[in-house]
TORKOL-4160 file (C-alpha; in steps of 0.2 Angstrom, whole numbers, padded with zeros to 4 digits, m for minus):
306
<pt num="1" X="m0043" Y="0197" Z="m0074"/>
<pt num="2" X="m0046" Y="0204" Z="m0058"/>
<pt num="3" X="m0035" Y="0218" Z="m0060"/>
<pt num="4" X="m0046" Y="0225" Z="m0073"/>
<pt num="5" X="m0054" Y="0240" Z="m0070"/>
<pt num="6" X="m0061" Y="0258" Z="m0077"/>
<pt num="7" X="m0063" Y="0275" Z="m0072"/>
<pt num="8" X="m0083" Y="0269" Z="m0069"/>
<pt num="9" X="m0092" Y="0251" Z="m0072"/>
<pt num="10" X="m0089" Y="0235" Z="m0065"/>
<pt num="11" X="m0075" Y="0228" Z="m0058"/>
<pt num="12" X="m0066" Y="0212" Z="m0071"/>
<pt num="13" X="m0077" Y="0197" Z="m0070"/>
<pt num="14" X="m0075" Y="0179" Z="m0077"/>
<pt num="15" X="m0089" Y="0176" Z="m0091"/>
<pt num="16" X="m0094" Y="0159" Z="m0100"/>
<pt num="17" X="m0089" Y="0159" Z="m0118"/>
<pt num="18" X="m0093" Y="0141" Z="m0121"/>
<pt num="19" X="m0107" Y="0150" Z="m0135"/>
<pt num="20" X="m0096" Y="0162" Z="m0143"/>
<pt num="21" X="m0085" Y="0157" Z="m0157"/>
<pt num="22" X="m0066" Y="0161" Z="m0154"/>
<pt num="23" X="m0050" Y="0163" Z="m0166"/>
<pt num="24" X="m0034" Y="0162" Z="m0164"/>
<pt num="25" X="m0030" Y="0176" Z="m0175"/>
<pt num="26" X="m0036" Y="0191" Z="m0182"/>
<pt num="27" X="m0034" Y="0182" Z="m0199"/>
<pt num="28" X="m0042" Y="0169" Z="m0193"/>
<pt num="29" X="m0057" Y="0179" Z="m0188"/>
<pt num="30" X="m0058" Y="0189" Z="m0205"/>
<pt num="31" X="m0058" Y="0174" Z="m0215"/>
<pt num="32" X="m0075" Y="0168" Z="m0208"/>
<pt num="33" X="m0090" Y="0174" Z="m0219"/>
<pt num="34" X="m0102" Y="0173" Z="m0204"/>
<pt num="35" X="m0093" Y="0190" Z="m0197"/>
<pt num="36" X="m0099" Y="0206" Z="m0203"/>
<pt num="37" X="m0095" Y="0217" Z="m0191"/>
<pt num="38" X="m0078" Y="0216" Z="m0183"/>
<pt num="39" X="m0077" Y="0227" Z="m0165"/>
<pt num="40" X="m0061" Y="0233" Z="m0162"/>
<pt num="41" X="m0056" Y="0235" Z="m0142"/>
<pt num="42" X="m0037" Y="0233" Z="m0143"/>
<pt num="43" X="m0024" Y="0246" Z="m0137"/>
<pt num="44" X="m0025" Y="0262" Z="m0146"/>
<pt num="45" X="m0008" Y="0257" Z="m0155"/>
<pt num="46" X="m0017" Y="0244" Z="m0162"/>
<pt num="47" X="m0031" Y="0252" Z="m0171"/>
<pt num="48" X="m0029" Y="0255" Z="m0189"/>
<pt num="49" X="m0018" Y="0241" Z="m0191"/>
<pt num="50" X="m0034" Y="0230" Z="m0187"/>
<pt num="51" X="m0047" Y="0240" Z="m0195"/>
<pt num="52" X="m0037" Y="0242" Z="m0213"/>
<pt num="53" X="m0036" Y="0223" Z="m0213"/>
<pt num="54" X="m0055" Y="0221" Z="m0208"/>
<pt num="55" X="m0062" Y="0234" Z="m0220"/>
<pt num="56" X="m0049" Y="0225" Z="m0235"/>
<pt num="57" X="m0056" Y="0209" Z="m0228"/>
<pt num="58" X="m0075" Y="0216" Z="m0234"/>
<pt num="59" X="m0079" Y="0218" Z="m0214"/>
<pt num="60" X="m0090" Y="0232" Z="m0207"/>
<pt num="61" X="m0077" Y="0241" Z="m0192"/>
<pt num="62" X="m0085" Y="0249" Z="m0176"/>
<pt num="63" X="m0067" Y="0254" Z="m0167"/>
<pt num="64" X="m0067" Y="0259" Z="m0149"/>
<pt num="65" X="m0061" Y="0277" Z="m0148"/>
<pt num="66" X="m0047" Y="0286" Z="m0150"/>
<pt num="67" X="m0048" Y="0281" Z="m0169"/>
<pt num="68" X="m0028" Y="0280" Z="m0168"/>
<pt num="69" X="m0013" Y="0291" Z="m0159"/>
<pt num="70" X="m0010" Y="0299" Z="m0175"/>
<pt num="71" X="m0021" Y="0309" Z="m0189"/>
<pt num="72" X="m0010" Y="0298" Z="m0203"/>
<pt num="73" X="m0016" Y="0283" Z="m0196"/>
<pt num="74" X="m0033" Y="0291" Z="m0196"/>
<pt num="75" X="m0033" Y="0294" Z="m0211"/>
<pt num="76" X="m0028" Y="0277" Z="m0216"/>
<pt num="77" X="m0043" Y="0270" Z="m0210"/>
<pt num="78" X="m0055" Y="0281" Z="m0217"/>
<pt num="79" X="m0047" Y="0277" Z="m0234"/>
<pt num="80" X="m0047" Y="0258" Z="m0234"/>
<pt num="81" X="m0067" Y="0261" Z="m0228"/>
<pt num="82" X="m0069" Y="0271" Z="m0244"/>
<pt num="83" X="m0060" Y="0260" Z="m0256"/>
<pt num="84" X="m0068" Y="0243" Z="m0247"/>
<pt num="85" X="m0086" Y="0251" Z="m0247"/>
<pt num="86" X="m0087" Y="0247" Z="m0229"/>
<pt num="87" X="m0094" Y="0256" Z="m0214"/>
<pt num="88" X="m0079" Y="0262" Z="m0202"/>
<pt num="89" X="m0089" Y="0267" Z="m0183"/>
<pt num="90" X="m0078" Y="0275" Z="m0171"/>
<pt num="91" X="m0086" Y="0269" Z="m0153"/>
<pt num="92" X="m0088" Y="0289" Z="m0143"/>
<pt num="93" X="m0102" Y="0283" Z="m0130"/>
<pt num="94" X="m0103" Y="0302" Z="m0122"/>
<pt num="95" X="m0116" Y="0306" Z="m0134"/>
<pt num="96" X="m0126" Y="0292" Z="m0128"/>
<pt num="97" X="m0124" Y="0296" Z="m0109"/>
<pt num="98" X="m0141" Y="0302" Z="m0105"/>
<pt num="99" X="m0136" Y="0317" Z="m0098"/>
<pt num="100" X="m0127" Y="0322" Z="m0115"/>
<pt num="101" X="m0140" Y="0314" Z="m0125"/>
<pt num="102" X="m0154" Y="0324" Z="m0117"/>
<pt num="103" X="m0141" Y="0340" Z="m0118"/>
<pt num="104" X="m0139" Y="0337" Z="m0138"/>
<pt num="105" X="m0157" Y="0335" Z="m0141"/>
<pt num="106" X="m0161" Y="0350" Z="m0130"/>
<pt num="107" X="m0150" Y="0361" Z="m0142"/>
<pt num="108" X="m0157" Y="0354" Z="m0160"/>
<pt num="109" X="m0174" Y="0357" Z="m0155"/>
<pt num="110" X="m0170" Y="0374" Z="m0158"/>
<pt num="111" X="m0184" Y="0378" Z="m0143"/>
<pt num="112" X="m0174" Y="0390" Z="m0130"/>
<pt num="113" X="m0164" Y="0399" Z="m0147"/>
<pt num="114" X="m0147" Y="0398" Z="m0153"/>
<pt num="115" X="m0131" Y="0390" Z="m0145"/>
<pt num="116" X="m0120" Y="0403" Z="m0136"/>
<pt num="117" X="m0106" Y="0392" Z="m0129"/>
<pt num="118" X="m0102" Y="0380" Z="m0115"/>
<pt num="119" X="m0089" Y="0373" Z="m0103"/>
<pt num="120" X="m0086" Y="0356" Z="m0101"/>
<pt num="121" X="m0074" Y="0345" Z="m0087"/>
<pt num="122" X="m0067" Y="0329" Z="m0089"/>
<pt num="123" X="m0053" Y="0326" Z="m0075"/>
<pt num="124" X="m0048" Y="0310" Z="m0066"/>
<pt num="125" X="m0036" Y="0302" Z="m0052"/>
<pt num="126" X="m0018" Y="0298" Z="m0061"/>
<pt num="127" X="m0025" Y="0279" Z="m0068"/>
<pt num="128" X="m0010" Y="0269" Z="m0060"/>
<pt num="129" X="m0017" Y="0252" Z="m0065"/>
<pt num="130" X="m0016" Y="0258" Z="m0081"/>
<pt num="131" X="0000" Y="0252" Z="m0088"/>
<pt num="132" X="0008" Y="0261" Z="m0104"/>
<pt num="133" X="m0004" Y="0276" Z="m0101"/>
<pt num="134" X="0008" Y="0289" Z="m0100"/>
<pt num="135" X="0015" Y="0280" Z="m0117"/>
<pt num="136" X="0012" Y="0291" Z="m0131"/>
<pt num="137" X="0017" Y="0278" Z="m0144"/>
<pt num="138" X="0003" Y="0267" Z="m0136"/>
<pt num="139" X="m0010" Y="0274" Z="m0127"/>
<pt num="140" X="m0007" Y="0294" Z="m0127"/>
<pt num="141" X="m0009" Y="0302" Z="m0111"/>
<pt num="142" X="m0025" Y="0309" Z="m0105"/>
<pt num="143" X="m0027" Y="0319" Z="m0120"/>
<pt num="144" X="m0032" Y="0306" Z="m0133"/>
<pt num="145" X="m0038" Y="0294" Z="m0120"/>
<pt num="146" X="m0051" Y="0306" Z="m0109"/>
<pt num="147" X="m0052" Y="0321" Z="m0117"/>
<pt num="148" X="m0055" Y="0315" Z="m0134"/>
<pt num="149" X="m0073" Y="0310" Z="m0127"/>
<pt num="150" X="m0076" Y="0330" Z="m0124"/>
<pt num="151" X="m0066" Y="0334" Z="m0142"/>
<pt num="152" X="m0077" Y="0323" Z="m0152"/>
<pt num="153" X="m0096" Y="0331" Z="m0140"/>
<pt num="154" X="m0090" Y="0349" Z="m0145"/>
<pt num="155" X="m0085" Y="0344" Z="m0165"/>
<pt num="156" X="m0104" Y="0337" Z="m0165"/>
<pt num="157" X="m0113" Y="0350" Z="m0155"/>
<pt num="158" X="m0101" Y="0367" Z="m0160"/>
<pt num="159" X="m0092" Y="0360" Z="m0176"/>
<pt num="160" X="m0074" Y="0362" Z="m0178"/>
<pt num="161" X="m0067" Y="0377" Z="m0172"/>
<pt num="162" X="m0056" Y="0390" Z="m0181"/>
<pt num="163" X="m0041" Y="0389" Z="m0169"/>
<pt num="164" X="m0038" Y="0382" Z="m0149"/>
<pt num="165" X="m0027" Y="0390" Z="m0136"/>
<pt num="166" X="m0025" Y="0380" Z="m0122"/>
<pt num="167" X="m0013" Y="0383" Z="m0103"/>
<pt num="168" X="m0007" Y="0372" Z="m0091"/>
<pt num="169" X="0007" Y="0358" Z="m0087"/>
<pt num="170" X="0014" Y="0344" Z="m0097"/>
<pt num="171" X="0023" Y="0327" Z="m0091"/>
<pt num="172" X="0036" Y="0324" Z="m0103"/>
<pt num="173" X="0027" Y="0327" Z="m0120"/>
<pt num="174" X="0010" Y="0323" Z="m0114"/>
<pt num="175" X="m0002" Y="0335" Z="m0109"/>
<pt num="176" X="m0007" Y="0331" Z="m0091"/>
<pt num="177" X="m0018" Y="0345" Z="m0084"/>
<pt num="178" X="m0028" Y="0360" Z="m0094"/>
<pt num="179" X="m0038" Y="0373" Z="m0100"/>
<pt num="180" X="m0044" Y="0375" Z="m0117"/>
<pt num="181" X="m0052" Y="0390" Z="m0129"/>
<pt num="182" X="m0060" Y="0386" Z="m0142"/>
<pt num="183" X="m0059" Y="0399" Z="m0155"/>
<pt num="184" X="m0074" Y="0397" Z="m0166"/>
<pt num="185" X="m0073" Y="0419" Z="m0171"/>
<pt num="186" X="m0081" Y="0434" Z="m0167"/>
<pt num="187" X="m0098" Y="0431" Z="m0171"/>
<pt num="188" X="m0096" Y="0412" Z="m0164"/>
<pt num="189" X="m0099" Y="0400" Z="m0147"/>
<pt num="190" X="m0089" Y="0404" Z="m0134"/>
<pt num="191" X="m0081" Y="0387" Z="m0128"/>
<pt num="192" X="m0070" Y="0380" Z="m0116"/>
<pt num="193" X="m0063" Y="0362" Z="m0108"/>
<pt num="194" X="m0054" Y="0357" Z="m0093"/>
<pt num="195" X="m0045" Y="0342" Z="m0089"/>
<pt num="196" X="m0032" Y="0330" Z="m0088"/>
<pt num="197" X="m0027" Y="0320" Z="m0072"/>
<pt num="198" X="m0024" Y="0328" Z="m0055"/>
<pt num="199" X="m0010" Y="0318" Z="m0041"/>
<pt num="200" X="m0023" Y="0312" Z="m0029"/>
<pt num="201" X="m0035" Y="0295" Z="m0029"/>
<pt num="202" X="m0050" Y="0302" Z="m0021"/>
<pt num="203" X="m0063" Y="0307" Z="m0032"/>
<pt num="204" X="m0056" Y="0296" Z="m0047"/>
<pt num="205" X="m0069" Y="0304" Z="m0061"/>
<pt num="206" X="m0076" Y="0320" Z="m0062"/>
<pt num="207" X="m0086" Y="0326" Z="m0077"/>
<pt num="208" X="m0101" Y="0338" Z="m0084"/>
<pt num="209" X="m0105" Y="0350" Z="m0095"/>
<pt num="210" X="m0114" Y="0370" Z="m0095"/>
<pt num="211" X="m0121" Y="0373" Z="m0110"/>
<pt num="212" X="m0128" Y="0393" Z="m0114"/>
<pt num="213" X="m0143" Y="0394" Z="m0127"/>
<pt num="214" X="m0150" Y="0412" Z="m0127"/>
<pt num="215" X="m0165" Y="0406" Z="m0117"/>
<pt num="216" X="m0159" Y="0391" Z="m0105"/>
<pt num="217" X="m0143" Y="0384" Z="m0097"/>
<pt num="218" X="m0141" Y="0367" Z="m0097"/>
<pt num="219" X="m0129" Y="0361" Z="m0082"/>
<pt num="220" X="m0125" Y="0343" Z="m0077"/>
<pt num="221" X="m0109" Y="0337" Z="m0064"/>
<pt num="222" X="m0105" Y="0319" Z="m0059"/>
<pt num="223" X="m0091" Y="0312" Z="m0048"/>
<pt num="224" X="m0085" Y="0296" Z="m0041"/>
<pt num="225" X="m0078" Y="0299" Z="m0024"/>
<pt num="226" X="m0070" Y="0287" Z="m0015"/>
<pt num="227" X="m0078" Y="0274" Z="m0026"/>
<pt num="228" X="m0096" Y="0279" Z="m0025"/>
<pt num="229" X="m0103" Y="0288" Z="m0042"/>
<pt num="230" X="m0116" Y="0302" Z="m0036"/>
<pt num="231" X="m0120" Y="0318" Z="m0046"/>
<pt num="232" X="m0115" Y="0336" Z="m0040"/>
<pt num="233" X="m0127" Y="0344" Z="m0051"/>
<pt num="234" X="m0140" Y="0331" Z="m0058"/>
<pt num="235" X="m0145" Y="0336" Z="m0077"/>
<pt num="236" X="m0157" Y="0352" Z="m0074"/>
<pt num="237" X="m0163" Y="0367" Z="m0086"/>
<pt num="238" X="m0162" Y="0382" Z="m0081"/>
<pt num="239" X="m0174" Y="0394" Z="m0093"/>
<pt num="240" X="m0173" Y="0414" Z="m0095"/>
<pt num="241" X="m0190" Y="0416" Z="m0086"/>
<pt num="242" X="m0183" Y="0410" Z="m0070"/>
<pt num="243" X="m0189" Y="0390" Z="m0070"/>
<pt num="244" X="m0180" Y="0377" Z="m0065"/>
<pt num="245" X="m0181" Y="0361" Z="m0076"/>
<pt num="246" X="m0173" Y="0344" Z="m0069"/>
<pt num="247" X="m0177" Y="0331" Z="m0084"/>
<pt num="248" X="m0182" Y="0312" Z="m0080"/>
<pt num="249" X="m0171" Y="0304" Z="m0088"/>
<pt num="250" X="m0166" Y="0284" Z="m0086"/>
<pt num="251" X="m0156" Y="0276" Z="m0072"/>
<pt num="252" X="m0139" Y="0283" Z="m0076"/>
<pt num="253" X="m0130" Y="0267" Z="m0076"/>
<pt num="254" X="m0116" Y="0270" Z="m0090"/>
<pt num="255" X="m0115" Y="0252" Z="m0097"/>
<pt num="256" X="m0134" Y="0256" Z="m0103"/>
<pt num="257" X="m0124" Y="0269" Z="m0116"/>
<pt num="258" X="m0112" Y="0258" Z="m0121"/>
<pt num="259" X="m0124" Y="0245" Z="m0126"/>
<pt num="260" X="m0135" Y="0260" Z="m0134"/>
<pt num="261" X="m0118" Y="0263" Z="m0147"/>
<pt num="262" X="m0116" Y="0245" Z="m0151"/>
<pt num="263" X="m0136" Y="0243" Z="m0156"/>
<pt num="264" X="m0133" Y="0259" Z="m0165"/>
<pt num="265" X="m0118" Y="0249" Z="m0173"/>
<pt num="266" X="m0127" Y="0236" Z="m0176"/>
<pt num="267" X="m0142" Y="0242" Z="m0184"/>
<pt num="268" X="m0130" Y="0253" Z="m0197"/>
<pt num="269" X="m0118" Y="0237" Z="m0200"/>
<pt num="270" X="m0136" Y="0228" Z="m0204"/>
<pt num="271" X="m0147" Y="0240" Z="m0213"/>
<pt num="272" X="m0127" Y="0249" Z="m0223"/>
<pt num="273" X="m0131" Y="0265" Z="m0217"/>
<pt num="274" X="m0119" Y="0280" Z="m0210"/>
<pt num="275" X="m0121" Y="0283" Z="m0193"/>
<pt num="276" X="m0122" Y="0303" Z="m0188"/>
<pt num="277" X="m0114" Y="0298" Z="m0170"/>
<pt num="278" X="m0102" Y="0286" Z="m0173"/>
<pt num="279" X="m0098" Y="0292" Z="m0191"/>
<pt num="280" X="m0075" Y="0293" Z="m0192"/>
<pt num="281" X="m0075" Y="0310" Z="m0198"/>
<pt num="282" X="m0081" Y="0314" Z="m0183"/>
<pt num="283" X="m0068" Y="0305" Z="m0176"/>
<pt num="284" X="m0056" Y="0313" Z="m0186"/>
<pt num="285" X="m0059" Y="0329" Z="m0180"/>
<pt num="286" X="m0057" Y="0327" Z="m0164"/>
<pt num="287" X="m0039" Y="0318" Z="m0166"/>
<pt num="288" X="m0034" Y="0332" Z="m0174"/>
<pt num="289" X="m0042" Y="0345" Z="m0161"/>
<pt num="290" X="m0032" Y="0334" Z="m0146"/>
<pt num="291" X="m0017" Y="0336" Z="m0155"/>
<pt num="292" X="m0019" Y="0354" Z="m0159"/>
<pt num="293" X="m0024" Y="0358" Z="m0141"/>
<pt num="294" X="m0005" Y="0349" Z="m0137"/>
<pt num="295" X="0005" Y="0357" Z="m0148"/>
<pt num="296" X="m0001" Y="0374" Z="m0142"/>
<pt num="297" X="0000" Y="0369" Z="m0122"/>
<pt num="298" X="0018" Y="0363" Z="m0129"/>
<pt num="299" X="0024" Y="0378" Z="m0139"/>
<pt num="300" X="0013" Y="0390" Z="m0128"/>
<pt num="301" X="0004" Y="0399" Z="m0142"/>
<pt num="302" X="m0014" Y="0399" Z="m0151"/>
<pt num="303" X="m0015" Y="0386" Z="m0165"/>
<pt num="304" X="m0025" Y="0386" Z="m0179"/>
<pt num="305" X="m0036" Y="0371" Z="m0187"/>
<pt num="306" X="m0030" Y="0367" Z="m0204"/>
């Protein structure tokens, strides 16, 4: 347990589970009537197995994301939601990072006019004490393990795109460092992402956003670099008269967003109601965009969103 780590958050740590009841199978655990919401944290390989026995066992799912490696398995999970009645949560924390949070309700307040675009960056160290993570039958690269978090924030704030085209290099079959267009037509946003992984272990997580609104710009940046988290451009609004708006939001420590999604989870498993966050279309939508933007970096051509 020592070994365990993230790209942020604390290091592993032991924890007393004297008080919390523990299985020794999945079947096991399904088969209690006390559980009503089963949280799914295994390897993405793992995913929609779990969740289509939970939702047939009559559980509520909140599943960490990606929702699975593959749209077919994606789909097979949103189907045994739909036939069990159950509520199936895909765990995307970005939107509840203030910074995104604050950026989110910025823009449907409608206050500074319609959204033009953005640009958005999510690039890290390659995550050696990650095993399998260069696996595409278990874990998918950095497509569908960082990337995703930006796929799913632009399907929510943008909607789905027309078309991506994205440039840069691959490992194998994986997508390991690029740049993505995404075509939403003439009259539509003008959007792009970077990232991937890069071969050095200095700044270990680098992420942010620019936002365009036809009166503000909303620009955020944060590293971690050589193990200390600092932002290079701290949440901050800049309006078409020329102000300068730095928001007071709270104290930025991530876990704080991770225990927002579960009481967001929570509060939908107990009250049965659909979460516009966490909601697996959404999730959905962003497996297909990853896969899309690696099929195109693969075959070096613009492909559409069917």
């Amino acid at each position: 347990w020592t070994d365990i780590k993230g790209n942020f958050g604390p290091a592993g740590a032991q924890m007393d589970l004297s008080k919390v009841s523990v299985y020794e199978s999945v079947g096991e655990l399904l088969e209690d009537p006390k559980i009503d919401l089963v949280d799914i944290t295994l390897p993405p390989a793992l995913h929609a197995e779990v969740a289509v026995k939970a939702l047939r066992a009559g559980k509520h799912v909140f599943c960490e994301k990606p929702m699975s490696l593959t749209t077919s398995e994606c789909k097979s999970m949103s189907e045994a939601a739909r036939k069990a009645d159950r509520l199936l949560m895909i765990g995307h924390v970005l939107p509840y990072f203030p910074e995104y949070a604050w950026a989110l309700k910025t823009i449907e307040s409608g206050r500074y006019g319609v959204l033009l675009g953005g640009s958005f960056r999510r690039v890290i160290s390659d995550p050696q004490w990650l095993t399998h993570y260069w696996d595409a039958a278990r874990i998918g690269g950095p497509m569908l393990d960082l990337h995703v978090h930006d796929a799913h924030f632009i399907r929510l704030a943008f909607g789905q795109p027309e078309a991506v085209t994205t440039t840069g290099r691959m490992r194998g079959d994986l997508a390991e460092h690029w740049t993505t267009q995404f075509d939403y037509g003439p009259e539509g946003p003008a959007v792009t992402a970077v990232s991937g992984t890069i071969g050095q272990q200095g700044r270990s997580f680098n992420h942010g956003f620019e936002i365009h609104l036809e009166k503000a710009t909303l620009a955020f940046e944060f590293a971690v670099v050589d193990g200390e988290g600092a932002y290079l451009c701290p949440p901050t609004l800049y309006d078409h008269r020329g102000k300068v708006q730095r928001p007071a939001l709270s104290d930025g420590d991530p876990m704080h967003a991770f225990e927002a999604e579960l009481k967001e989870a929570t509060r939908c498993a107990k009250n049965e109601v659909a979460s516009g966050t966490l909601d697996a279309s959404l999730a959905y939508d962003a497996i297909v965009l990853c896969h899309a933007q690696t099929k195109s970096l693969a075959q070096r051509r613009r492909i559409k969103i069917s």
